[in-house]
DOBA-969959 format. One record per residue: x, y, z of N, C-alpha, C in turn; residue number from 1. Coordinates in pm, whole numbers, m for minus. Example, Ala and Ser with C-alpha at 12.3 -4.5 7.8 and 13.67 -1.06 7.14 Angstrom:
BEGIN
{atom {1319,m569,780},{1230,m450,780},{1320,m330,780},1}
{atom {1285,m225,708},{1367,m106,714},{1290,3,787},2}
end
This chain:
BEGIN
{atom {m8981,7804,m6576},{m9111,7839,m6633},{m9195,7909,m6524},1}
{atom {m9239,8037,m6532},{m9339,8083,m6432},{m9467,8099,m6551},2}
{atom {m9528,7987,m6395},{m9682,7964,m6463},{m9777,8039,m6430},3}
{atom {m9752,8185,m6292},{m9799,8213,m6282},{m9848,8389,m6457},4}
{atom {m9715,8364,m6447},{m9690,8466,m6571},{m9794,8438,m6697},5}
{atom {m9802,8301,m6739},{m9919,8221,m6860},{m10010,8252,m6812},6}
{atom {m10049,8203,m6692},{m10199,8221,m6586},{m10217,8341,m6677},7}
{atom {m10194,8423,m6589},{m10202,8579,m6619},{m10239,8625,m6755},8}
{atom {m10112,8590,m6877},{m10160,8610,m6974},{m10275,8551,m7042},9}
{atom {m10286,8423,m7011},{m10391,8356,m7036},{m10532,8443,m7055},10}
{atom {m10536,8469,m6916},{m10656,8499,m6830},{m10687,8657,m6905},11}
{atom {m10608,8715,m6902},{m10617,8851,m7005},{m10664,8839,m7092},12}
{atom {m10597,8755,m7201},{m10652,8772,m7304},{m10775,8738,m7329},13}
{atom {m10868,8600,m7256},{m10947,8527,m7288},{m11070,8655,m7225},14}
{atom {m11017,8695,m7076},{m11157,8846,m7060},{m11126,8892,m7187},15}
{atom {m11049,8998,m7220},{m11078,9073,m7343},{m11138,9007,m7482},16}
{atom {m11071,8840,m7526},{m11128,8802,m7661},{m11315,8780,m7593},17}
{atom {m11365,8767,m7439},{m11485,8722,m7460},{m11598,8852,m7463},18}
{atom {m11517,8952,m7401},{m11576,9048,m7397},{m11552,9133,m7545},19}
{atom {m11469,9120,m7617},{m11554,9171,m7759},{m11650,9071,m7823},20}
{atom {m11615,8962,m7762},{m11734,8918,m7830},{m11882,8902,m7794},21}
{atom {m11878,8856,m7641},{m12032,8849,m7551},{m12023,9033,m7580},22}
{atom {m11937,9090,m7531},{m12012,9229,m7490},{m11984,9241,m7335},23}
{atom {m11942,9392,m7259},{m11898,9393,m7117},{m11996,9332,m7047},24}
{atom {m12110,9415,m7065},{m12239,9348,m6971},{m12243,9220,m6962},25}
{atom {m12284,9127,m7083},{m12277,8983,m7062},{m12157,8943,m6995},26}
{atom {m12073,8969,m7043},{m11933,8890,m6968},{m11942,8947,m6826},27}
{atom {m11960,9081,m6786},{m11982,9097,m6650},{m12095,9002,m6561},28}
{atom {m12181,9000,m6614},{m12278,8907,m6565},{m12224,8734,m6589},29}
{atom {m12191,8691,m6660},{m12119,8554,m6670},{m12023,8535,m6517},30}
{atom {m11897,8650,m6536},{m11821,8627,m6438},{m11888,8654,m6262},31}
{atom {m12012,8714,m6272},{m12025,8722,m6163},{m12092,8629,m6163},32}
{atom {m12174,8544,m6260},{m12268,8451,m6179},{m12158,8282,m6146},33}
{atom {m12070,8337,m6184},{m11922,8216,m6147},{m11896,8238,m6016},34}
{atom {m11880,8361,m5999},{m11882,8428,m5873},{m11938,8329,m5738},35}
{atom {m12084,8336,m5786},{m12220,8334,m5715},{m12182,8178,m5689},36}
{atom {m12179,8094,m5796},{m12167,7944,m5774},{m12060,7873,m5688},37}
{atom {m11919,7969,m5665},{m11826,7921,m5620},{m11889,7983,m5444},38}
{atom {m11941,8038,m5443},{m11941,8147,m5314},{m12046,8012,m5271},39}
{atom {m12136,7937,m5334},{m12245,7870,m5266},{m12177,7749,m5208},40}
{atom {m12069,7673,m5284},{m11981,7595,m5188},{m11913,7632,m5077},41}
{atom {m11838,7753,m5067},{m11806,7774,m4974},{m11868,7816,m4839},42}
{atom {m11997,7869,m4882},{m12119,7906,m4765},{m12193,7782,m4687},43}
{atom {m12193,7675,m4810},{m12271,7549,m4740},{m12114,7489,m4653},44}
{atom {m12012,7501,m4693},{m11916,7401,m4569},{m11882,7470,m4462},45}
{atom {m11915,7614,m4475},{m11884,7680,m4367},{m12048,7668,m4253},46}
{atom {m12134,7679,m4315},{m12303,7651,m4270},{m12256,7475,m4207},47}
{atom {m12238,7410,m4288},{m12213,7255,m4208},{m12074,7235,m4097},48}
{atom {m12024,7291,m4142},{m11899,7289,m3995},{m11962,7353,m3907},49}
{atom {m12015,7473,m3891},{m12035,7589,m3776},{m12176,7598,m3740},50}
{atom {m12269,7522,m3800},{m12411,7545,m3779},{m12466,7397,m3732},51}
{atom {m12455,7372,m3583},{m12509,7231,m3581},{m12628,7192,m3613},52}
{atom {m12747,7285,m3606},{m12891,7274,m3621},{m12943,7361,m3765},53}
{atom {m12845,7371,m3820},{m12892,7487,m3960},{m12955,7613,m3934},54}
{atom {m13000,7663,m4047},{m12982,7796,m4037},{m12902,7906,m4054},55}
{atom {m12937,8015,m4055},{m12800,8142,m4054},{m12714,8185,m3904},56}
{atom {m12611,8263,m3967},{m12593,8353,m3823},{m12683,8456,m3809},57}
{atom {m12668,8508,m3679},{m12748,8584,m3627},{m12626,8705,m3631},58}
{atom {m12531,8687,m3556},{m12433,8732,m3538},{m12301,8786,m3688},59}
{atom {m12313,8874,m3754},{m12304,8912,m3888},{m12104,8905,m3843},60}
{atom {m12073,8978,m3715},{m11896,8971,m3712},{m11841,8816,m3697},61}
{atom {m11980,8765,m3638},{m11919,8581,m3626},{m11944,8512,m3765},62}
{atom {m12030,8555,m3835},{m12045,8519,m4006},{m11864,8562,m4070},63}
{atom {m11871,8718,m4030},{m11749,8778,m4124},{m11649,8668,m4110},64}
{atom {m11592,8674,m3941},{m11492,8599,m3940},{m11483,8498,m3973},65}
{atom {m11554,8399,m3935},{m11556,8268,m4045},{m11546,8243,m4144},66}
{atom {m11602,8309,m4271},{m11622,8370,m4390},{m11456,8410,m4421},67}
{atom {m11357,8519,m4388},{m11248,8551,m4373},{m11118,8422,m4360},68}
{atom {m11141,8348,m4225},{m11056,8225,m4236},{m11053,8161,m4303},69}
{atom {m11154,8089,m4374},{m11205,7964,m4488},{m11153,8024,m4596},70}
{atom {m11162,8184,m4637},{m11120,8219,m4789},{m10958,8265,m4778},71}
{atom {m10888,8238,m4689},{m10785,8291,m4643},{m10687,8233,m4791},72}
{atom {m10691,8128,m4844},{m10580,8111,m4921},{m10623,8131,m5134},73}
{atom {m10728,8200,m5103},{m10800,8239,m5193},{m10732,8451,m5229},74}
{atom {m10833,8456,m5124},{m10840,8624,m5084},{m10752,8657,m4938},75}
{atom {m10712,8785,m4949},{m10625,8845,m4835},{m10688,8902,m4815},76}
{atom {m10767,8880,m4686},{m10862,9002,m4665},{m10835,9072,m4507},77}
{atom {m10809,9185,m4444},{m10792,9233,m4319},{m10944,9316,m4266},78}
{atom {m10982,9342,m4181},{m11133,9396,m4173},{m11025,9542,m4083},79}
{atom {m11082,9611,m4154},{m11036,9720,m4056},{m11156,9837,m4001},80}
{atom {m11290,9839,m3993},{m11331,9849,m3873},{m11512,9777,m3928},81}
{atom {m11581,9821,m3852},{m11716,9764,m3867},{m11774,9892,m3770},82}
{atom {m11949,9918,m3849},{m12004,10043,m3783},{m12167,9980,m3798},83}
{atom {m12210,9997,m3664},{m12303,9909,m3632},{m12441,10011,m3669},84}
{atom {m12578,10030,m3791},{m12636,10136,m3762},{m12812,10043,m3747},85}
{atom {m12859,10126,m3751},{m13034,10051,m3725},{m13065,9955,m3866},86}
{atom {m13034,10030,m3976},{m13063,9975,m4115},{m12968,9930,m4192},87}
{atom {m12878,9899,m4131},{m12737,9816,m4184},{m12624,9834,m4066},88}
{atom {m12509,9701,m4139},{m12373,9714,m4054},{m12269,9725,m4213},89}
{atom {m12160,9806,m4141},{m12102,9810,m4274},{m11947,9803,m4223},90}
{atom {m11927,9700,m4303},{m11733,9647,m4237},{m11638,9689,m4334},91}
{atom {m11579,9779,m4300},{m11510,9786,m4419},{m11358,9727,m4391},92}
{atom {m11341,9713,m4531},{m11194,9585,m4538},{m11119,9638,m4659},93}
{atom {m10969,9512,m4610},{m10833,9603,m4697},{m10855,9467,m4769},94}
{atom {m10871,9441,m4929},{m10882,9286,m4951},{m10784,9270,m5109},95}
{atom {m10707,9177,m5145},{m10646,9186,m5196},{m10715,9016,m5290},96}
{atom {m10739,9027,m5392},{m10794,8903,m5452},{m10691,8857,m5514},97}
{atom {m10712,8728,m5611},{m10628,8650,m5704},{m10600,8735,m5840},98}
{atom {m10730,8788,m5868},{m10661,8886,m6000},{m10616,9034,m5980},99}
{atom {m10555,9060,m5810},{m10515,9195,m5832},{m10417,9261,m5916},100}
{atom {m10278,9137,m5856},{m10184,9172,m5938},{m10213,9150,m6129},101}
{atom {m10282,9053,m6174},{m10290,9069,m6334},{m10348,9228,m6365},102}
{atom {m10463,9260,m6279},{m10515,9392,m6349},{m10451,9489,m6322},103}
{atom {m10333,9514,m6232},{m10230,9582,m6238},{m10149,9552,m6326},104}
{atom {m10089,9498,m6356},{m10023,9476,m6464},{m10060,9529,m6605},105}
{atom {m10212,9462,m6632},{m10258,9517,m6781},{m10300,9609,m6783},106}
{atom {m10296,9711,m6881},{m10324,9830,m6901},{m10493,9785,m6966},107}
{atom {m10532,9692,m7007},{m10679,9651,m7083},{m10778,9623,m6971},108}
{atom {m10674,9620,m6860},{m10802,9569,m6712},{m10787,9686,m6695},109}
{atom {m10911,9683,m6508},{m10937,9800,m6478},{m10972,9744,m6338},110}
{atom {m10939,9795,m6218},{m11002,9773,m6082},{m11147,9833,m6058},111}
{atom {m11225,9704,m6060},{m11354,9768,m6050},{m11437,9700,m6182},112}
{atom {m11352,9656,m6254},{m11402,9614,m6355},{m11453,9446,m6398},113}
{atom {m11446,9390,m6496},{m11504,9252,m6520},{m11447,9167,m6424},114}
{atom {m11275,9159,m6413},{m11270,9050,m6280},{m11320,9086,m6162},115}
{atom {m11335,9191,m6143},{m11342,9268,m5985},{m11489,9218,m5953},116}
{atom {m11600,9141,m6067},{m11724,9083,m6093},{m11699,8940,m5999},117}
{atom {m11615,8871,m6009},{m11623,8761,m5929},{m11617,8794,m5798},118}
{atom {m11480,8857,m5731},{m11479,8893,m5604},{m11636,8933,m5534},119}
{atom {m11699,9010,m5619},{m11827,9131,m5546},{m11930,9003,m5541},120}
{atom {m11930,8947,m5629},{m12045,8825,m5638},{m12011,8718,m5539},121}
{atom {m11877,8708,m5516},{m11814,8576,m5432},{m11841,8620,m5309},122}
{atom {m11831,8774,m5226},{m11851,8832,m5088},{m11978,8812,m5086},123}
{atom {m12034,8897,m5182},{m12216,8929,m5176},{m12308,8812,m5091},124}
{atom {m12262,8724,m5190},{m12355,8591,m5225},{m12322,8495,m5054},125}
{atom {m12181,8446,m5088},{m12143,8375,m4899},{m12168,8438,m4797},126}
{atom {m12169,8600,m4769},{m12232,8658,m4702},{m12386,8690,m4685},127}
{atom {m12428,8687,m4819},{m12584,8662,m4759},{m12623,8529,m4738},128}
{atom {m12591,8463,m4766},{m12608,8296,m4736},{m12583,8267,m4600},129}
{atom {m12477,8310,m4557},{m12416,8280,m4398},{m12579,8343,m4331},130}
{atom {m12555,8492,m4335},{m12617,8564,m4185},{m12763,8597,m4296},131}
{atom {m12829,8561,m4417},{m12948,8565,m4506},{m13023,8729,m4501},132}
{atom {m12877,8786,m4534},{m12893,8939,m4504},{m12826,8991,m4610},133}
{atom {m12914,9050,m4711},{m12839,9136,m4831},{m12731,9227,m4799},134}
{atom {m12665,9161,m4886},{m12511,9236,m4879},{m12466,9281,m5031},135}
{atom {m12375,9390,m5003},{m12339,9498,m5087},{m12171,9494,m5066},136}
{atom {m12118,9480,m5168},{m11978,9466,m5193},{m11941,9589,m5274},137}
{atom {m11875,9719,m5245},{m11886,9832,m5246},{m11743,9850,m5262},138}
{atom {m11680,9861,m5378},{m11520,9895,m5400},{m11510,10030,m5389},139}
{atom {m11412,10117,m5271},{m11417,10214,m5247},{m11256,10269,m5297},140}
{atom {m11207,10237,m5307},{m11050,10289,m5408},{m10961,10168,m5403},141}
{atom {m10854,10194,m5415},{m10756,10071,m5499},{m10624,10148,m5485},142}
{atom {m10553,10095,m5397},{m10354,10192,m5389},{m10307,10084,m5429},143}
{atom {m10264,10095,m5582},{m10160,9991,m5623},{m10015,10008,m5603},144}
{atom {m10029,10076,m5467},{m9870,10106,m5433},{m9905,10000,m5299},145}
{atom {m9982,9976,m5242},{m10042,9880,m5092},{m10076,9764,m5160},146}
{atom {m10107,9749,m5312},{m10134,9615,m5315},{m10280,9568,m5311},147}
{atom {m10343,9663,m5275},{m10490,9655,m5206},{m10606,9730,m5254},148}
{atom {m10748,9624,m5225},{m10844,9756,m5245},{m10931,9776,m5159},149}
{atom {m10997,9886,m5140},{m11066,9883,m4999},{m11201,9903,m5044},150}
{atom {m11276,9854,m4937},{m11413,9777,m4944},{m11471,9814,m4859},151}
{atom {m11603,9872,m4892},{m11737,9846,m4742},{m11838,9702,m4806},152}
{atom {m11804,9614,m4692},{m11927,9556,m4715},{m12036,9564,m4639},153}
{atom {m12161,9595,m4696},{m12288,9726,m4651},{m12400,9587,m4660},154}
{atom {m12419,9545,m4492},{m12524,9439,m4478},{m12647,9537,m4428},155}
{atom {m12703,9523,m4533},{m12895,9571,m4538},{m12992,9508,m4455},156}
{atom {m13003,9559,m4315},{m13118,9474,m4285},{m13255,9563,m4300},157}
{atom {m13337,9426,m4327},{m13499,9453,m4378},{m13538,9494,m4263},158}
{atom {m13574,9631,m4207},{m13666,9676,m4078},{m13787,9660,m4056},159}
{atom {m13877,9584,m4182},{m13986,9547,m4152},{m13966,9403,m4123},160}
{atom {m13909,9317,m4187},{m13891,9206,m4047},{m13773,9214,m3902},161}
{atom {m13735,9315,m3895},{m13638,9385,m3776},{m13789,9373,m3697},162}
{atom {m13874,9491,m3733},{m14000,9510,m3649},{m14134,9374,m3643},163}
{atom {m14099,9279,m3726},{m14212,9178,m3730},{m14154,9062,m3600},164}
{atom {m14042,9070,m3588},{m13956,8954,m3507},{m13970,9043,m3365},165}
{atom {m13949,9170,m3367},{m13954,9239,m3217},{m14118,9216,m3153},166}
{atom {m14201,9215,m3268},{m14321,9232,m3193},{m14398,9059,m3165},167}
{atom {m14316,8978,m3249},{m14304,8819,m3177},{m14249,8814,m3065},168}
{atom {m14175,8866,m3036},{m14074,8825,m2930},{m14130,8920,m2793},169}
{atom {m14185,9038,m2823},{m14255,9104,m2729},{m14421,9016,m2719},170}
{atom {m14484,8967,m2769},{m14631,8880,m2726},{m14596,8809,m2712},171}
{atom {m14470,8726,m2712},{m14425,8607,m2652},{m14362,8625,m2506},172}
{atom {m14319,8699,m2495},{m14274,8757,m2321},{m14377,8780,m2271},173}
{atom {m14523,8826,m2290},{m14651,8885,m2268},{m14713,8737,m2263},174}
{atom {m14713,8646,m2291},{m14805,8541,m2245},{m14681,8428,m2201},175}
end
């Protein structure tokens, strides 16, 4: 018996019977806010193992990596580079989720589409939770000959508190 084969079909059919019935949008929004809930457990045990005094990282590649190990038997994810700019950092990655292979398979899925809603919500969400820096989960193509899809994830930082924290930290050196 391969159960992963039922999984699969399972899981197909039940996106497609909910989405004629909720409608894409709703069901897109459903699966991502599943997304969101699973991503908040994994952000608080990674926040309680690695954060002795609470709080976020500061450090967004020491967030990634942590973030990366913990989801390791979930998601396959490789980071293949990171680009450091004034108003964001943006890492982009080779990441391979749990429903890649089903939406390859079905011709009714689509990469990018309703499952591809959990993954974006599951990065988004543990990543802004870790380093409390809006993040953008950005599917940039898909080689279903590699198995893989590639990703920028695009951390937004707010430059008006960039500039409210510099000018604390400068009247605090000043007195």
């Amino acid at each position: 018996m391969d159960e992963n084969l039922a999984i699969n079909s399972f899981l197909g059919s039940l996106i497609n019977e909910l989405q004629s019935t909720l409608g894409k949008s709703t069901l897109n929004a459903l699966i991502y806010r599943i997304g969101q809930k699973s991503a908040e457990i994994i952000a608080k045990r990674i926040l309680e193992k690695h954060k002795q005094n609470g709080g976020n990282f500061e450090n967004i590649s020491a967030a990634f990596h942590l973030f990366q190990s913990m989801v390791s038997q979930i998601f396959e994810v490789e980071q293949l580079n990171q680009n450091n700019e004034e108003d964001r950092t943006v890492i982009k990655i080779k990441n391979r989720c749990p429903f890649h292979k089903l939406i390859a398979e079905r011709e009714d899925l689509e990469y990018g589409g309703t499952l591809c809603q959990f993954s974006k919500a599951y990065f988004e969400q543990t990543l802004k939770k870790l380093t409390n820096i809006k993040v953008e989960y950005k599917l940039n193509g898909v080689k279903p000959i590699e198995d893989y899809c590639y990703v920028d994830l695009v951390f937004l930082k707010d430059l008006k508190e960039m500039e409210a924290k510099l000018k604390e930290t400068n009247s605090q050196s000043i007195n």
